[in-house]
DSSP file (Angstrom, degrees, kcal/mol; ACC not computed):
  #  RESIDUE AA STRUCTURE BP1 BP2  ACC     N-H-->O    O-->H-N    N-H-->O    O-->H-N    TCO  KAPPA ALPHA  PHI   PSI    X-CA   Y-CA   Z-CA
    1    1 A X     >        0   0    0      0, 0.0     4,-1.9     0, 0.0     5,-0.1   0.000 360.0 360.0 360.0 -38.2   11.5    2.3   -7.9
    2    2 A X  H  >  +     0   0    0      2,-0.2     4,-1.0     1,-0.2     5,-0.1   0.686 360.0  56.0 -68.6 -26.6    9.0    0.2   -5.6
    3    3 A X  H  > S+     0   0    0      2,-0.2     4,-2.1     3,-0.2     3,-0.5   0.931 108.1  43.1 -74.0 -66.1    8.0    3.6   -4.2
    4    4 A X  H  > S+     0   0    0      1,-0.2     4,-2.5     2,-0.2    -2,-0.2   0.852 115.7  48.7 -53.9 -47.0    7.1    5.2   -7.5
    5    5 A X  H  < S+     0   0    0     -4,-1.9    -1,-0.2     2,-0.3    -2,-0.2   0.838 113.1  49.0 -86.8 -27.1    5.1    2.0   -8.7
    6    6 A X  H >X S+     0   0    0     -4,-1.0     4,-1.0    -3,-0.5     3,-0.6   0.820 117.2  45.5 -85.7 -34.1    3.2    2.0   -5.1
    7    7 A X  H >X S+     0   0    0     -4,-2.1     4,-1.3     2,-0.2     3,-0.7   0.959 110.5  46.2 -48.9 -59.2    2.5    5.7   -5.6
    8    8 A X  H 3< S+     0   0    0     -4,-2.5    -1,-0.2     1,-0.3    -2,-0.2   0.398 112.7  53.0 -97.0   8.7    1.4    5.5   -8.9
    9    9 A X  H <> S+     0   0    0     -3,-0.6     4,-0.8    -5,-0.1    -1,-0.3   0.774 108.0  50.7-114.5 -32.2   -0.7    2.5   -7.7
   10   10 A X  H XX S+     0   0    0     -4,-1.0     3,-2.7    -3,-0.7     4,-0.5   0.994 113.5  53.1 -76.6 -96.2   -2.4    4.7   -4.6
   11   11 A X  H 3< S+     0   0    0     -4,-1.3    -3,-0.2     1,-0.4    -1,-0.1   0.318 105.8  42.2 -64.6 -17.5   -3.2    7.4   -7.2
   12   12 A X  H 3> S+     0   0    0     -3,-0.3     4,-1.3    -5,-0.2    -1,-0.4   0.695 111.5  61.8-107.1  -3.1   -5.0    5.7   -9.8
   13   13 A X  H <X S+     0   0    0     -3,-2.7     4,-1.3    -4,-0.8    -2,-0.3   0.743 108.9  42.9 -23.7 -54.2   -6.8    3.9   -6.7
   14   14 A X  H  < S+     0   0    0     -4,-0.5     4,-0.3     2,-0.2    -1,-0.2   0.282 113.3  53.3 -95.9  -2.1   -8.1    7.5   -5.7
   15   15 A X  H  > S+     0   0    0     -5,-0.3     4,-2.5     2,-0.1     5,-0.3   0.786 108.9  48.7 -82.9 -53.7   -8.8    8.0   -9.4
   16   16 A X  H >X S+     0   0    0     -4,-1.3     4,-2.1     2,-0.2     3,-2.0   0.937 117.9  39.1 -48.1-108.2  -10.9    4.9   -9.4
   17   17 A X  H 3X S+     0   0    0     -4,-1.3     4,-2.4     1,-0.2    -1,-0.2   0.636 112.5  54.9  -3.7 -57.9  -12.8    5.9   -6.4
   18   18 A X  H 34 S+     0   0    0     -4,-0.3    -1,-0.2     2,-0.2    -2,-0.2   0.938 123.8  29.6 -61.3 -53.3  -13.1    9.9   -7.4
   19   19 A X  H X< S+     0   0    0     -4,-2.5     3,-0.7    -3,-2.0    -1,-0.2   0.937 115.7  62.5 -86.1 -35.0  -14.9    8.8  -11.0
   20   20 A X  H 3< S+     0   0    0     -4,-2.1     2,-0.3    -5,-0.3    -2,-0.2   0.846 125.6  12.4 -56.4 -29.3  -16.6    5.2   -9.5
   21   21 A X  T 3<  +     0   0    0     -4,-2.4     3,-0.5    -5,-0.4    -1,-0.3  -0.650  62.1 166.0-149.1  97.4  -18.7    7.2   -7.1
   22   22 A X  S <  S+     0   0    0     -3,-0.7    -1,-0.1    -2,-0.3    -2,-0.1   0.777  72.3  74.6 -87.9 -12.1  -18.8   11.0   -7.8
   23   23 A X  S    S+     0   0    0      2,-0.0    -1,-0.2     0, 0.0    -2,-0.1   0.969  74.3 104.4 -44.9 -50.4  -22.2   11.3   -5.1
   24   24 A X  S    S-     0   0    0     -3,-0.5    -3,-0.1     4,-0.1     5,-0.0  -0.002  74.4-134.0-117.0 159.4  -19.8   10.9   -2.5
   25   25 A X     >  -     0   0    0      1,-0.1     4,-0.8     3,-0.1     3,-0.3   0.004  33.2 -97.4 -79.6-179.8  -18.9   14.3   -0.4
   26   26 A X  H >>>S+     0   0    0      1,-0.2     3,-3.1     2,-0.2     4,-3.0   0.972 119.8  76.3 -58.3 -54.7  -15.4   15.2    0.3
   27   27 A X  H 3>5S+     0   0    0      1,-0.3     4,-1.7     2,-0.2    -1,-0.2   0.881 105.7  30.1 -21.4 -64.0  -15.7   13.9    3.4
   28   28 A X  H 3>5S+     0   0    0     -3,-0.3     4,-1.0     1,-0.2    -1,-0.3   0.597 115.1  63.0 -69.5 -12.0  -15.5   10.0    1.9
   29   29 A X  H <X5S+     0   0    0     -3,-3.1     4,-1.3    -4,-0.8    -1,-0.2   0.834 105.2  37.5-104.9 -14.9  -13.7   11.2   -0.5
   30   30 A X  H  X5S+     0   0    0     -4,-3.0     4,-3.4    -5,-0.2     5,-0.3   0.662 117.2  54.8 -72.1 -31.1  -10.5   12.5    2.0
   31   31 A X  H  X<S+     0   0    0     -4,-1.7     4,-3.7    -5,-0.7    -2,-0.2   0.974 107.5  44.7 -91.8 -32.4  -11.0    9.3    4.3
   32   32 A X  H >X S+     0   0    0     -4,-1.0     4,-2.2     2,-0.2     3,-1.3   0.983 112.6  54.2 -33.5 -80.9  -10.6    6.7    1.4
   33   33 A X  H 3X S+     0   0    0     -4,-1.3     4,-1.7     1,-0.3    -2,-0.2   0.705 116.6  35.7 -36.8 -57.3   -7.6    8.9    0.2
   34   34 A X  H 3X S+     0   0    0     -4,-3.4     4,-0.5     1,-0.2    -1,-0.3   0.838 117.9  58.2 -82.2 -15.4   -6.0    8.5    4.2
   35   35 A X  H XX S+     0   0    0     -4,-3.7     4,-3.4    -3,-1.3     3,-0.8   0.989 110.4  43.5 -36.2 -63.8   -7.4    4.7    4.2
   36   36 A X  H 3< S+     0   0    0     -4,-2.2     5,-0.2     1,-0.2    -1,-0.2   0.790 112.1  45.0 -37.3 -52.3   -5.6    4.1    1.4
   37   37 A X  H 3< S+     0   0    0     -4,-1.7    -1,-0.2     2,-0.2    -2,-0.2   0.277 105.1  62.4-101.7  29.5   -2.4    5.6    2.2
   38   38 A X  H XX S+     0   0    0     -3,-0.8     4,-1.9    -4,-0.5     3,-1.7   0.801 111.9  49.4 -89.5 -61.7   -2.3    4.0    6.1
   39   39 A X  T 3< S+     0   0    0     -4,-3.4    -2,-0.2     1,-0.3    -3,-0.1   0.185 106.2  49.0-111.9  31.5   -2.3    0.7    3.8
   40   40 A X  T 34 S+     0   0    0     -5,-0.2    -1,-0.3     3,-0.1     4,-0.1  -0.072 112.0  48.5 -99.9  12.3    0.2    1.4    1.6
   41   41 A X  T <4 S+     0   0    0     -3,-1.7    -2,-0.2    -5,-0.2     4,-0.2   0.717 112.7  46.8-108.9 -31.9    2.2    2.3    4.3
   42   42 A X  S >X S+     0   0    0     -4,-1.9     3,-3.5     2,-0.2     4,-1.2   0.959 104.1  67.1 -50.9 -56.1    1.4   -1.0    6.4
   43   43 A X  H >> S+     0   0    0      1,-0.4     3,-4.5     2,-0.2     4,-1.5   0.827 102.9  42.4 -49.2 -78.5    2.0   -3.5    3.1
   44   44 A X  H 3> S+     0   0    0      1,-0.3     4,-0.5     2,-0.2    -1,-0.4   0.535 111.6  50.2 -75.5   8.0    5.4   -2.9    2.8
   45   45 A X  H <4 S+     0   0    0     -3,-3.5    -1,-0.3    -4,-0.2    -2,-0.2   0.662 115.9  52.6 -85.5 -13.4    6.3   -3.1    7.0
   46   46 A X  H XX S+     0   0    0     -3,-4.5     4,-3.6    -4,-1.2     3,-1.1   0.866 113.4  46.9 -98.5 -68.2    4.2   -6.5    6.3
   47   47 A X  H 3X S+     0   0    0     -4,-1.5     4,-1.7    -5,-0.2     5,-0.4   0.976 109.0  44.8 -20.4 -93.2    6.7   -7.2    3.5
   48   48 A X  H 3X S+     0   0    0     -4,-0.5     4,-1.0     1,-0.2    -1,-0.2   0.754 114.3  51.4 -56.7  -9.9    9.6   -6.7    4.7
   49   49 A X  H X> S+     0   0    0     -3,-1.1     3,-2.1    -4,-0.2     4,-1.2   0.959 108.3  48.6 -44.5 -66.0    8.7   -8.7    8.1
   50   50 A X  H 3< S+     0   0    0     -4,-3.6     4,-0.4     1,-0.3     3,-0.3   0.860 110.9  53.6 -65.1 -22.8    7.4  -11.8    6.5
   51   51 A X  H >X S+     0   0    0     -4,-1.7     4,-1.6     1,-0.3     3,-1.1   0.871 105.0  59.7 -56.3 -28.6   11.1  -11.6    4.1
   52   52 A X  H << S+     0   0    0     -3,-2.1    -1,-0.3    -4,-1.0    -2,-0.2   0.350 110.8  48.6 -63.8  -9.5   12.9  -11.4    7.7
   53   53 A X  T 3< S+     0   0    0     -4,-1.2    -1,-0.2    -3,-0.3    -2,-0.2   0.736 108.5  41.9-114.5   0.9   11.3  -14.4    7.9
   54   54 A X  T <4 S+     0   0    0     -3,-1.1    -2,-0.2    -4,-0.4    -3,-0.2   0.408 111.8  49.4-123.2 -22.9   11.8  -16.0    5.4
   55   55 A X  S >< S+     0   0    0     -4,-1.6     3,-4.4    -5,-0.1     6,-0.2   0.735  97.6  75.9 -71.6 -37.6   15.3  -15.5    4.8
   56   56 A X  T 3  S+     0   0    0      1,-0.3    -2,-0.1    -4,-0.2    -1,-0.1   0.672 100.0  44.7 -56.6  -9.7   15.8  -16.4    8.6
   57   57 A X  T 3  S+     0   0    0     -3,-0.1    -1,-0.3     3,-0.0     2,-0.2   0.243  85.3 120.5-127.4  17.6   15.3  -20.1    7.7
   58   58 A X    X   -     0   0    0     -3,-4.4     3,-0.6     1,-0.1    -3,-0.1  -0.432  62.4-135.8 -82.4 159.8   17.3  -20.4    4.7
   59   59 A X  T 3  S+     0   0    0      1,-0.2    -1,-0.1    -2,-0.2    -4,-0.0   0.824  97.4  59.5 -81.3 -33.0   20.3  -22.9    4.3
   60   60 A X  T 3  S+     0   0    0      2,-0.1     2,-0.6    -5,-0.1    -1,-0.2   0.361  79.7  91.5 -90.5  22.1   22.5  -20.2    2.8
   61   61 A X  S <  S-     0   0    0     -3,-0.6     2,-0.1    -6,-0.2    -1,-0.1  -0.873  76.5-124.2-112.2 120.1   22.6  -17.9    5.1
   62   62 A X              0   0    0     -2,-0.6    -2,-0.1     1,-0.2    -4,-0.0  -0.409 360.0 360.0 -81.0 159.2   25.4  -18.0    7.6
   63   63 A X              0   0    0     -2,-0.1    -1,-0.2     0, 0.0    -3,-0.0   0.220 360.0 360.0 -93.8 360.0   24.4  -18.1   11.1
């Protein structure tokens, strides 16, 4: 489900972009697109760290 909603969050991002500056060439308009989806791919490996980290120092978790 987190997949679909991070998709569907990337797409209306490049939607945004596509109508917010239609001057700009394919070029910008392909490197936004792989910007984007480098950091949607980052956020959630940054996520799931900092919860590995954050679990690691809870009181209910046995050791």
């Amino acid at each position: 489900m987190l997949k679909k909603i991070n998709w569907i969050i990337w797409l209306s991002l490049v939607i945004l972009w596509n109508y917010g500056f239609p001057q700009a060439t394919p070029f910008e308009d392909v490197a936004v697109a792989v910007f984007l989806s480098i950091l949607f791919i980052i956020i959630p490996m940054l996520q799931s760290r900092y919860l590995k980290k954050t679990d690691a120092g809870s009181k209910f978790v046995k050791k």
